[in-house]
C-alpha positions in Angstrom: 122.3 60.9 79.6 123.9 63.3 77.3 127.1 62.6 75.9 128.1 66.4 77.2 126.6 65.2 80.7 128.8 62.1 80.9 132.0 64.0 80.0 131.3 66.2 82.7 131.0 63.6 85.4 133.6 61.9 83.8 135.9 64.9 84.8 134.8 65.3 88.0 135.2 61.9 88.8 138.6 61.8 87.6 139.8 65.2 89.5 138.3 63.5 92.7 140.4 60.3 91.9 143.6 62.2 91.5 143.0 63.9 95.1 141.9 67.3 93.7 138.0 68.6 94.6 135.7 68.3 92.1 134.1 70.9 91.0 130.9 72.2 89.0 131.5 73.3 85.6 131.8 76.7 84.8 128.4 77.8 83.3 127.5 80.1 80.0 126.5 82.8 82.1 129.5 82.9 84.4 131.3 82.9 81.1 129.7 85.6 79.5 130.4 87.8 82.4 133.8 87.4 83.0 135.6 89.3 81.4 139.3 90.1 81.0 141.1 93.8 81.8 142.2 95.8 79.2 145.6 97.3 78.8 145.6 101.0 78.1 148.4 103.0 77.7 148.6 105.8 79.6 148.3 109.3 78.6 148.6 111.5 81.5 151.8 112.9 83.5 152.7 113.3 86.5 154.0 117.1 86.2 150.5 118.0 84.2 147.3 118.9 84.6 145.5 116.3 82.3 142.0 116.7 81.2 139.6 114.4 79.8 135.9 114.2 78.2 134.2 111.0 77.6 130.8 110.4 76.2 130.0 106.5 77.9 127.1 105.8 76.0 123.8 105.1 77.5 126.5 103.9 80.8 124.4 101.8 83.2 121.3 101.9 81.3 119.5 98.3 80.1 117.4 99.4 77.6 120.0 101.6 75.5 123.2 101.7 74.4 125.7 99.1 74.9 123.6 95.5 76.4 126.5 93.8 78.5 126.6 96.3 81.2 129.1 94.7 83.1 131.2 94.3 80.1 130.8 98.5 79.5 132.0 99.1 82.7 135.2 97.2 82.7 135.9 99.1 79.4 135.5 102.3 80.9 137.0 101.6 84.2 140.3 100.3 82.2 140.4 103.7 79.9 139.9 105.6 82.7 142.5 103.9 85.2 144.8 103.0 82.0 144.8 107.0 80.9 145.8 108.1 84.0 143.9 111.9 83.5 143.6 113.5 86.8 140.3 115.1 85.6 137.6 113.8 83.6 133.9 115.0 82.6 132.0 112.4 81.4 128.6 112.1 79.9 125.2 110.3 79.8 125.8 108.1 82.5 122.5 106.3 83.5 122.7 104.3 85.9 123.7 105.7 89.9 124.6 102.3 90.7 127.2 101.9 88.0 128.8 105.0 88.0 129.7 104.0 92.1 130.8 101.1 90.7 132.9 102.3 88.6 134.4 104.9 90.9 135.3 102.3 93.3 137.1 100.4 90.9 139.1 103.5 90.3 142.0 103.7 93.1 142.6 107.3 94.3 139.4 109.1 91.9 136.2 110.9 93.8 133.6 112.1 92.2 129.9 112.6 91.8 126.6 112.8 89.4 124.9 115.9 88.0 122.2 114.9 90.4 124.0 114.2 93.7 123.0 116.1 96.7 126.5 118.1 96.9 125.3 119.6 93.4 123.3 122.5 94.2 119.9 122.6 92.2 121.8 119.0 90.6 118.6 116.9 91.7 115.6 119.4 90.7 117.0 119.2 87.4 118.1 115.9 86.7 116.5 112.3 87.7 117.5 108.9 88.4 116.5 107.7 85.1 118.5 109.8 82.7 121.2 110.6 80.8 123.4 112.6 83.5 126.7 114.5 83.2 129.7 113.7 86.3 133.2 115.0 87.2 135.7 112.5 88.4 139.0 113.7 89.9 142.4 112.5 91.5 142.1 113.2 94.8 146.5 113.6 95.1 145.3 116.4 92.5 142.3 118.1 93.2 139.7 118.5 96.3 136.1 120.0 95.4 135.1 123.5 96.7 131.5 123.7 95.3 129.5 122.1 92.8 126.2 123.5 91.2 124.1 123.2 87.7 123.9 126.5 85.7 121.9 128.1 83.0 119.3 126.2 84.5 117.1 129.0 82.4 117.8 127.5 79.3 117.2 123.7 80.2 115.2 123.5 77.3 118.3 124.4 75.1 120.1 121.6 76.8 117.5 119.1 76.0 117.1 118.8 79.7 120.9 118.7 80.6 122.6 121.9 81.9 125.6 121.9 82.6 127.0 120.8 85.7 129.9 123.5 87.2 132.4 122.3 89.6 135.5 124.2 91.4 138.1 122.3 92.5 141.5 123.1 94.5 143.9 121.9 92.3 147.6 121.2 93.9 150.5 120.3 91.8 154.0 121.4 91.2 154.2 123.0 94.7 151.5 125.3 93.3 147.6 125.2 94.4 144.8 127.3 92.7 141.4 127.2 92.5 139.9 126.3 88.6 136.6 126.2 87.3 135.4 122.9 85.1 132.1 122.7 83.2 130.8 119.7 81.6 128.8 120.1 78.5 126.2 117.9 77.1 124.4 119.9 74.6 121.4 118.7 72.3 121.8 116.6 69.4 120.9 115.9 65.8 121.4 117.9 62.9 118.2 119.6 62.1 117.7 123.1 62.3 115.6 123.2 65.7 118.4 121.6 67.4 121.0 123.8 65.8 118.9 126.8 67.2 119.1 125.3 70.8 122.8 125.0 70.5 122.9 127.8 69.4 120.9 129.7 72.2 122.8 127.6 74.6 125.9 128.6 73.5 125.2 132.2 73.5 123.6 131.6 77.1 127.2 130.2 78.1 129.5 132.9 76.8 127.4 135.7 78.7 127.7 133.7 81.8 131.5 133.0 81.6 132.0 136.5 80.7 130.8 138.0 83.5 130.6 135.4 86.2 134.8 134.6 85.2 136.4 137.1 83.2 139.8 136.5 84.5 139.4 132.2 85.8 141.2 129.4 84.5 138.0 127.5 83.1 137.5 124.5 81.2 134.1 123.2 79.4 134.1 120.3 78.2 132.0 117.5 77.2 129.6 116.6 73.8 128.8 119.4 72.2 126.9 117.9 69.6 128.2 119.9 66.7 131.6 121.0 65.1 133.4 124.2 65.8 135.0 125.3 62.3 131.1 124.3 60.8 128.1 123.2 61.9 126.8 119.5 61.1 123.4 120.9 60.1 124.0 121.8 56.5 124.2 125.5 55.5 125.1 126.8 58.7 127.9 128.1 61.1 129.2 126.5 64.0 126.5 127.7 66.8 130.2 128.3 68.6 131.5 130.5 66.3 130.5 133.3 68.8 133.5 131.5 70.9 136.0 131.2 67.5 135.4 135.1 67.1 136.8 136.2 70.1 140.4 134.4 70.4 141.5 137.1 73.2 139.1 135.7 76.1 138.8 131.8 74.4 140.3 129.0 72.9 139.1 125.3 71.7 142.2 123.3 71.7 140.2 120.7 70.0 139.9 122.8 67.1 142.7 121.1 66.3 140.7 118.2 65.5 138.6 119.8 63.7 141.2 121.4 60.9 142.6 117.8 60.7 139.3 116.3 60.0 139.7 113.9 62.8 136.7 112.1 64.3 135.5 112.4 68.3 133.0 109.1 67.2 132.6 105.8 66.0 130.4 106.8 63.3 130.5 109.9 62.0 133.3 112.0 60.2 132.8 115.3 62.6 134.8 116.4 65.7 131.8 116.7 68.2 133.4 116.3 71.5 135.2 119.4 72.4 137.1 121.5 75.0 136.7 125.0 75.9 139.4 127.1 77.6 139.5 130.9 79.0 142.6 132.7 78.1 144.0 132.3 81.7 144.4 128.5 80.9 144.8 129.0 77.6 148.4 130.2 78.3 149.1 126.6 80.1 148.5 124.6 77.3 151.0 121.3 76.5 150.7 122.4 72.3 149.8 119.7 70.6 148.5 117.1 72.9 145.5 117.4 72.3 143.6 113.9 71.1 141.0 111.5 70.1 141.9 108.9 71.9 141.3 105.7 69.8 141.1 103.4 72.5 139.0 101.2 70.0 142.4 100.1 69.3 142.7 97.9 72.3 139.5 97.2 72.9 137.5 94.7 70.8 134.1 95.3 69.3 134.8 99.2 70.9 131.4 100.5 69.8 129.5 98.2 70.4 130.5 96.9 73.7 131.7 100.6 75.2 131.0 103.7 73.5 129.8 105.3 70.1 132.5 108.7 71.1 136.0 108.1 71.7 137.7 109.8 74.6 139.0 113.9 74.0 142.7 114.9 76.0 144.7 117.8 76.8 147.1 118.8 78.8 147.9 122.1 81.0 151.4 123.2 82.5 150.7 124.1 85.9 
């Protein structure tokens, strides 16, 4: 017998003598998935309409991204409870089965997939396997009208991701209104083909917002895969500069970010993860609270165990 072994029983045997059950040692797996909540302070308020857009790396999926899944989604179900938005868009989230397991960890939030059957033409363009884009809301804030993916023309653009468009009745302050929220996943790397998709995508989404909204409080947000004061892919503009050059109808808060050369990632210097606004919201906006939320701060081993993008707020009047 092991000398480990003989502890053990040694243990038990004693917790039995002194009237207490004995009881089988806790094992290495049990251990590895229990894991402790994590404090994070809040960020919302309760007389604002808070946004948020979180890139969850890989979320849910076993074969990439972060490998302890349960570990990921503790993370993001204590920034998400801890921030206390009242709406989020989040991105590449895998796995279904995770993201309702995250929502019912998350007291008083709905919400739904990119591919769920309330999202019209949601499942003919994404599948159960892949990177999808959701909306989560407080329900004491917001109720969904419709839901629906657009610029499904220019899926190829998105690498296979349109967006997902949502309205939702928003009541707050004695004051309901209807508002329009977008989230954005747009194609990645910095090489010139991928510029031009972001590119054609972004023209794609200014001619739809013009004339399918020209006088809605919308917000777009999500990854947007490239800078808005440059581009990442050397030598060229910001493939939303068509957005910067027209300041009457738009507005990126999260320029901000950009002009103080703070970073959306983990990894690299750029402000990726942006928000989008219409002029109608733009005229709400709480200045300066816009953020980066390093929530890497309270959580250990951040990008390895949660996310390679950190969190991007705002906040609206309403």
């Amino acid at each position: 017998m092991s000398r480990q072994r003989l502890s053990l029983l040694l243990l038990a045997s004693l917790a039995t003598a002194c009237g207490g059950p004995a009881e089988e040692p806790t094992s290495e797996s049990e251990l590895a998935t229990r894991e402790d909540a994590v404090t994070i302070p809040a960020r919302g308020s309760a007389s604002t309409l808070d946004f948020g857009n979180w890139n969850i790396e890989w979320f849910g999926s076993t074969s990439n991204g972060p490998t302890n899944e349960s570990l990921q989604l503790s993370n993001a179900r204590d920034v998400i409870k801890g921030a206390d938005l009242d709406i989020w868009g989040l991105e590449e989230v895998v796995s279904t089965t995770s993201f309702n397991n995250l929502k019912s960890q998350l007291t008083g939030y709905a919400g739904f997939l990119a591919n769920d059957a309330t999202v019209t033409n949601g499942s003919a363009y994404y599948s159960s396997s892949e990177q999808k884009v959701g909306i989560l809301y407080k329900t004491s804030v917001a109720s969904l009208v419709s839901a629906r993916v657009i610029l499904t023309s220019y899926d190829s653009d998105f690498a296979g991701r349109p967006p997902l468009e949502a309205k939702l009745r928003v009541s707050l302050n004695g004051h309901t209104e209807d508002i329009v929220v977008i989230v954005w996943h747009a194609k990645a790397y910095d090489d010139s083909t991928s510029w031009q998709r972001r590119y054609n995508a972004s023209r794609a989404l200014k001619s739809y917002l013009d004339s399918t909204y020209p006088a809605t409080k919308v917000m777009v947000f999500g990854d947007w895969n490239d800078d808005v004061d440059t581009s990442i892919t050397s030598g060229k503009a910001s493939p939303y500069k068509n957005f910067v050059d027209d300041p009457a109808d738009y507005s990126f808060p999260t320029k901000a970010l950009s002009d103080a050369r703070i970073a959306t990632t983990a990894s690299y210097p750029d402000a990726i993860d942006h928000q989008l606004v219409t002029n109608e919201l733009k005229a709400s906006y709480v200045s300066g609270s816009v953020q980066a939320y390093r929530v890497d701060s309270y959580i250990s081993n951040y990008s390895n165990t949660t996310s390679d993008h950190f969190p991007v707020l705002s906040r609206y009047n309403w």
